[in-house]
C-alpha positions as CSV (number, residue, x, y, z in Angstrom):
1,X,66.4,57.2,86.5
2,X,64.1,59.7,88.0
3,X,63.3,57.5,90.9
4,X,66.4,57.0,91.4
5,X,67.7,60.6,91.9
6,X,64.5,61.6,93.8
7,X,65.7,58.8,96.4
8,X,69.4,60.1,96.3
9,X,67.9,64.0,96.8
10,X,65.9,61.9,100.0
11,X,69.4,60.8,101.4
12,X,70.9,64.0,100.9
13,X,68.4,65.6,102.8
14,X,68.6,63.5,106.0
15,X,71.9,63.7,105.8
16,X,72.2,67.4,105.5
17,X,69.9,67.2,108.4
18,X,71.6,65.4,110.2
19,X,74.9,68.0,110.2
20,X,72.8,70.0,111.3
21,X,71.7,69.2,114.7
22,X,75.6,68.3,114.8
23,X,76.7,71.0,117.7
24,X,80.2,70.0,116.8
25,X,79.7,70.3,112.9
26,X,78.4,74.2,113.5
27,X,81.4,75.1,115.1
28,X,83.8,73.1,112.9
29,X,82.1,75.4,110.1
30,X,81.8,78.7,111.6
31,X,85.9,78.4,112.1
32,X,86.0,76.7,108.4
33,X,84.7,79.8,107.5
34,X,86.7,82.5,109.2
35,X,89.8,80.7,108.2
36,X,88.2,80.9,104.6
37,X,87.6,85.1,104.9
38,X,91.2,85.1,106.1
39,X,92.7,83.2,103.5
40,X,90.8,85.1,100.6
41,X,92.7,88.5,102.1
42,X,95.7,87.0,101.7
43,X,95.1,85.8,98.3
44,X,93.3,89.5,97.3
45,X,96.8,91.0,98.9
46,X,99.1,88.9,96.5
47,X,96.3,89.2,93.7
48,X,97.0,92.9,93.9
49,X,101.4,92.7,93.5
50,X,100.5,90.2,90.4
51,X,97.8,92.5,88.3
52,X,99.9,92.2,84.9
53,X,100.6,88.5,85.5
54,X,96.7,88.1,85.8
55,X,95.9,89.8,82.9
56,X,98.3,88.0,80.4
57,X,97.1,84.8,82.3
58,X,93.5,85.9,81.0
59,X,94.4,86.7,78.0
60,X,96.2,83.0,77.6
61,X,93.6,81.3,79.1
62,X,91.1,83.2,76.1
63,X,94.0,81.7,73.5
64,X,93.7,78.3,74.7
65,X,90.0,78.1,75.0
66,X,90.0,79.8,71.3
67,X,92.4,77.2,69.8
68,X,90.9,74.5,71.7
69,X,87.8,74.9,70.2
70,X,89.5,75.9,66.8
71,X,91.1,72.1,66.9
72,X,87.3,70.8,68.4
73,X,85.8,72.1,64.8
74,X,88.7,71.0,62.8
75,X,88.4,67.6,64.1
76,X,84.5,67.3,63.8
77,X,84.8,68.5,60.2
78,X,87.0,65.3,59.7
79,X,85.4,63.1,61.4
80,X,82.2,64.3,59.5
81,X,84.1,63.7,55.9
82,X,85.2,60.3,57.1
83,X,88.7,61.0,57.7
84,X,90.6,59.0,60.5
85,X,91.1,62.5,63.2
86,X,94.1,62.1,65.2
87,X,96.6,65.0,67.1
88,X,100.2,64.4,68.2
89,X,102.1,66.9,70.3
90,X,105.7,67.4,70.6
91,X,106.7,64.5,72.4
92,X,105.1,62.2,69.8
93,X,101.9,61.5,71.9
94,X,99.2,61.2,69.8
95,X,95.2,62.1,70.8
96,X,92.3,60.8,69.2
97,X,89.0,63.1,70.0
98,X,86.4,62.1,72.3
99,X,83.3,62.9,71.8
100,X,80.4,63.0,74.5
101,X,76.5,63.5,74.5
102,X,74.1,65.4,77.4
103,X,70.9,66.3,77.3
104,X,69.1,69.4,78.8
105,X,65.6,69.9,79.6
106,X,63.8,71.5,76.6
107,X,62.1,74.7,77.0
């Protein structure tokens, strides 16, 4: 595995070179780039009119994230105890968890 990502980092590189020495790349991101600036103004302008709208959004996005990890613990419990975990919403779908696994360097 490690091989293999130190030859995908090699690929990346000559690529990125490669863009690069592309005269027609710079230019293509240098205007990328000012329409980028431009468009965050815009976005900062309307940002501004919709302040309270933002803030509730916050605060729902912190309710969801709460709940979702609410129904995370609840489900690992059961799953723990041997029960059979399973969520439907209103239209009857039902959700079994998924559960996945990743690893981080240890200090």
């Amino acid at each position: 595995m490690q091989e293999a990502k130190k030859k995908q980092k090699e690929i990346r590189s000559a690529y990125k070179e490669a863009l690069a020495a592309n005269t027609g790349y710079k230019d293509l991101t240098e205007q990328l780039n000012t329409l980028r600036a431009k468009k965050k103004q815009v976005e900062i302008m309307v940002k501004e009119q919709f302040s309270s709208e933002f803030t509730k959004l916050d605060d729902l996005k912190i309710d969801i994230e709460s709940d979702m990890q609410m129904l995370a613990d609840i489900a690992l419990s059961q799953m723990v105890k041997g029960e059979t975990v399973e969520v439907t919403d209103q239209y009857e779908n039902k959700y079994e968890p998924l559960f996945t696994v990743k690893f981080k360097k240890a200090n």
